[in-house]
C-alpha positions, 0 to 999 in steps of 0.5 A: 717553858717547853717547846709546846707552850712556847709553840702555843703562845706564839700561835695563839698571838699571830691568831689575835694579830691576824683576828685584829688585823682582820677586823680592823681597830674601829668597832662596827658602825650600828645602822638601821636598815632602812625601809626597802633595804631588802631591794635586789638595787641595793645590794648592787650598790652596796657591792660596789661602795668604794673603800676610801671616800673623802680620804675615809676608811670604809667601817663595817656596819651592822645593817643591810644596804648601809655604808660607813666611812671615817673613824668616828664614822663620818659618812652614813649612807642608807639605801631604800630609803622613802623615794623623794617626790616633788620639792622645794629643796635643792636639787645638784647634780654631781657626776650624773647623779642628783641629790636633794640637799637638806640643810636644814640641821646645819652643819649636819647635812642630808642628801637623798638621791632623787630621780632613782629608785630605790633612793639613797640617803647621805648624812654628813658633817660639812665641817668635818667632810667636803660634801662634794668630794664625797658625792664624786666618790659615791657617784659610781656606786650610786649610779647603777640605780635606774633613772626615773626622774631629773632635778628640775627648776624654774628654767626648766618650765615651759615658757606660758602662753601669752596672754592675748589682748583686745586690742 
């Protein structure tokens, strides 16, 4: 083989090393955006989504304001998500941020922020994630959304009025 063709192949494998290493061995994640992906808040929080949760490599997406992480993706997350209003689901603060809990399809769970706008959605497997670790690990990335609310319970109402008596 000449010395051009032996050159060539050798440049043409360290491009295809360098391409793969580049873009990594797991394909990209497809994502919908959700509703108000397009908010200047979610790309402050994107920029800021860290490259390890729940010791989880960060995957690449297809789709605007999304987040991925594990190989299978494990971890979705969707920012501009329908802000939550009022309800009955739990509600847990973690690292000054707080999340709705649906676990209605267990063991998958849902965590939308609540309190924040635009909100951010969570979607996990608790049999293959700790559902608190990677809360702590989005908290900061999260937490450069504008409060406009607090989890609220029971204790958290005013006491009522007695109720006087004829007496």
């Amino acid at each position: 083989m000449s010395k051009n063709r032996l050159l060539t192949a050798a440049l043409a494998t360290a491009a295809a090393a360098a391409a793969l290493l580049l873009t990594g061995c797991a394909p990209i994640v497809a994502m919908q955006p959700a509703a108000d992906a397009n908010n200047a808040k979610c790309a402050e929080v994107t920029v800021r989504l860290p490259d390890v949760v729940a010791d989880l490599p960060e995957r690449q997406t297809d789709a605007q304001a999304t987040g991925a992480w594990g190989d299978p993706a494990e971890i979705l997350l969707h920012c501009g998500v329908a802000v939550p209003g009022p309800t009955t689901l739990q509600c847990q603060t973690v690292n000054g941020v707080d999340w709705i809990i649906d676990d209605s399809q267990k063991p998958q769970y849902r965590f939308t922020t609540y309190g924040r706008t635009p909100a951010v959605e969570l979607v996990m497997d608790s049999n293959k994630v700790a559902s608190s670790t990677v809360l702590a690990d989005l908290g900061p990335a999260v937490s450069v959304l504008p409060i406009t609310g607090k989890c609220t319970g029971a204790s958290d109402l005013p006491e009522p009025a007695p109720i006087p008596t004829d007496g």
